[in-house]
Structures are given as structure tokens and as C-alpha cells.
N, C-alpha and C positions, 0 to 999 in steps of 0.2 A: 169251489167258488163258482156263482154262478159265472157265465159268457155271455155277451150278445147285450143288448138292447135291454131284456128286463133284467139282466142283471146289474146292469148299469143305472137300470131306473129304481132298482132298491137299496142300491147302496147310496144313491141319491137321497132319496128319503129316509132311509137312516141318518145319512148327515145330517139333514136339516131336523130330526126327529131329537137326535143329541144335541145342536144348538139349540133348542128350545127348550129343552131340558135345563140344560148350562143356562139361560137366560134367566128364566120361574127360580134357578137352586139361587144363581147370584142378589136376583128378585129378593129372594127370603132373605136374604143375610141381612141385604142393605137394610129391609126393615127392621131385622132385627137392632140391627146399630142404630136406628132411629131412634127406636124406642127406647133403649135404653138409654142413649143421651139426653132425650127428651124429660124420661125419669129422674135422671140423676139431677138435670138442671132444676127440674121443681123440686126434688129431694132437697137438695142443696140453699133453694131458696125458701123453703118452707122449715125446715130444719138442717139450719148451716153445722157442717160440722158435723152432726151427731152421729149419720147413717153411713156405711160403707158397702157397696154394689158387691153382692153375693156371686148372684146368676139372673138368668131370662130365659124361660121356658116356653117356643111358641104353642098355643092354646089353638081352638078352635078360632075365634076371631078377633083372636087378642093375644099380646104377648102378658106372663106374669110376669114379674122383677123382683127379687128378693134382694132386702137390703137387710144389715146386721146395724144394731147399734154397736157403734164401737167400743171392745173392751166387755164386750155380752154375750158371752159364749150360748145363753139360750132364747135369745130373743131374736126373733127373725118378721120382718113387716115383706110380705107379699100384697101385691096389688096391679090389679089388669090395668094395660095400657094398650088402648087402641091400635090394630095397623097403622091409623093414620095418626102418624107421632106428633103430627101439626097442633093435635086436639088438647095435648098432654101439657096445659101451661096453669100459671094461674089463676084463680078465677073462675075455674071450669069442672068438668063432672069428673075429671083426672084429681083434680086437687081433691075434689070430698071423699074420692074412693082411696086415695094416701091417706087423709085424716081418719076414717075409719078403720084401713089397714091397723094404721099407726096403733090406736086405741088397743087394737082386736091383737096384736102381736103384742105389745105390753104388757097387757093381761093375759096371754097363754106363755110368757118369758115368764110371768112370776108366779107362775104354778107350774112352769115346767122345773125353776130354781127352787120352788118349795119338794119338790118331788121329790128332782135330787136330793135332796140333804133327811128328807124323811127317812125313805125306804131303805136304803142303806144302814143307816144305823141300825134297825130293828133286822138285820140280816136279810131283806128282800133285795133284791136287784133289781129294777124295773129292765126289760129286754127292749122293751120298743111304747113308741107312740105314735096309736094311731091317732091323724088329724080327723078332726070333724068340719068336713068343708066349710058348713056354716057357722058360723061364729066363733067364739073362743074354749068350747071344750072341746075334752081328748078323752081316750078312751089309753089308759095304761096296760099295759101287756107284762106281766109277771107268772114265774113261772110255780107252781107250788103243786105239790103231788094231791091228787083228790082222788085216792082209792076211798069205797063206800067206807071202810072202820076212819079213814083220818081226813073226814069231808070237815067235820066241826074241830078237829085239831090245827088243820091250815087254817077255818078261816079265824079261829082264835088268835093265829099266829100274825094275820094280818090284822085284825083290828087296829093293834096298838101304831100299826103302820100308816095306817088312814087316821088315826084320834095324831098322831106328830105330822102327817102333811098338813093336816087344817089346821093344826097349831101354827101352823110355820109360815100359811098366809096372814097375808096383811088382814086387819079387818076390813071390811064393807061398810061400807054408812048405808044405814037402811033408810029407807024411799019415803018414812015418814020424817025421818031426822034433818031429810030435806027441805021441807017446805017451813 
């Protein structure tokens, strides 16, 4: 331990060095709690009922919030909410980036549910999915042996695995059948 004077003077500012530590961690929480209430309230008033609070992962300058619909084991709507939880009402750049979550999570819920129930059948297992930050695809992760003789035997093996995924989406109304 130090003695004397500077010793006194650094264990000084280490105290004050830890309350302001302690001050910025408790900082973060509170916002975190902000935000998320802030979400849940537009959640709730934009779609009563439907969504249930996952988690909140603070980002760079934004908290994300994942909501589930309820009773949907693959559908999951993420969407940034400001530090300043104030912003998150509706009416605002909060509410459009919920409605486009909403959208974007919808549509990877019902190709993650077509997935499931394809690959399986055809004895593939999907291991994992990777998300594609932007928008609504994914990139599936399966695992199949591809020594040079059985490169065209896997991927014959999956064809049939991909021809029952696309089976098993919904269709698309195509962009002319629109107008």
C-alpha cells in the first residue's frame, strides 16, 4: 500500500474514478429500460396484443428490441430504438422502422417455418442461420459431405430439399398482377 500524500491522492481518484464508472454503467441501464418501455408502448399500441418482449441489445447508437409474435416459435421482429426513448412514439421515424421490422420479420418467420418442415423431411437438418443484416434473407447452413467423387451426389441429395422449401412458401403475387 502506498503511504503519505500521494498515496492518499490515488486512492482518492480511484474512488471518484469507480463512481463515475458506477454512474455511465447505471446511465446505460436506465436507458436501456427506457427504451424498452418506450417499444413495448408503441409495440402494444401499434399491434395490441400480438408481440411479446424477447430482449434489447445495446448497438452502437441505438438500442435493438426483439419482439416474438406470440405462439411463433420462428418469427422474431427486431428494430432500433434511439437512446433518446422520448423519440420512440407514434407518428414517428420509430413507428416506420417497427412497420418495416414487422414486415421484414414476417417474411423471414415464414421461410424460416417453410425450412423447417422442408429439410427435414428429405433427411437434411439445417444447423444454423445466418441473418442477412439487410432485409429478409438468410443464408442456411447444412451440413453434407463433398469429397471430389460425392460433390454431385449431395448436391442431388439436396435438390429435392430446396424443390419442397419453395414448395412450402406461400406464393408471391408478382409486381405485374399488381397494378
Amino acid at each position: 500500500m502506498l503511504a503519505g500524500p500521494k498515496g492518499k491522492v490515488f486512492a482518492l481518484a480511484g474512488r471518484w474514478l469507480l463512481a463515475l464508472w458506477l454512474c455511465a454503467l447505471l446511465s446505460a441501464c436506465a436507458d436501456r429500460q427506457a427504451a424498452v418501455e418506450a417499444a413495448t408502448a408503441l409495440v402494444e399500441t401499434t399491434y395490441p396484443g400480438q408481440l411479446e418482449l424477447v430482449g434489447a441489445h445495446l448497438q452502437k447508437d441505438h438500442y435493438d428490441v426483439v419482439f416474438a409474435i406470440r405462439g411463433d416459435p420462428f418469427t422474431r421482429i427486431r428494430f432500433g430504438v434511439d437512446r433518446d426513448a422520448s423519440r420512440c412514439r407514434p407518428a414517428s421515424p420509430c413507428e416506420d422502422r417497427l412497420h418495416r421490422a414487422y414486415a421484414a420479420g414476417v417474411s423471414a418467420g415464414v421461410k424460416l417455418r417453410a425450412l423447417n418442415a422442408a429439410f427435414p423431411r428429405c433427411g437434411i437438418v439445417p444447423l444454423a442461420v445466418q441473418d442477412a443484416q439487410a432485409g429478409t434473407g438468410f443464408t442456411t447452413v447444412v451440413e453434407l459431405d463433398l469429397a471430389v467423387q460425392d460433390q454431385q451426389p449431395a448436391l442431388d441429395r439436396l435438390t429435392p430439399c430446396i424443390a419442397a422449401f419453395r414448395s412450402a412458401l406461400p406464393p408471391t403475387p408478382h409486381p405485374s398482377s399488381a397494378a
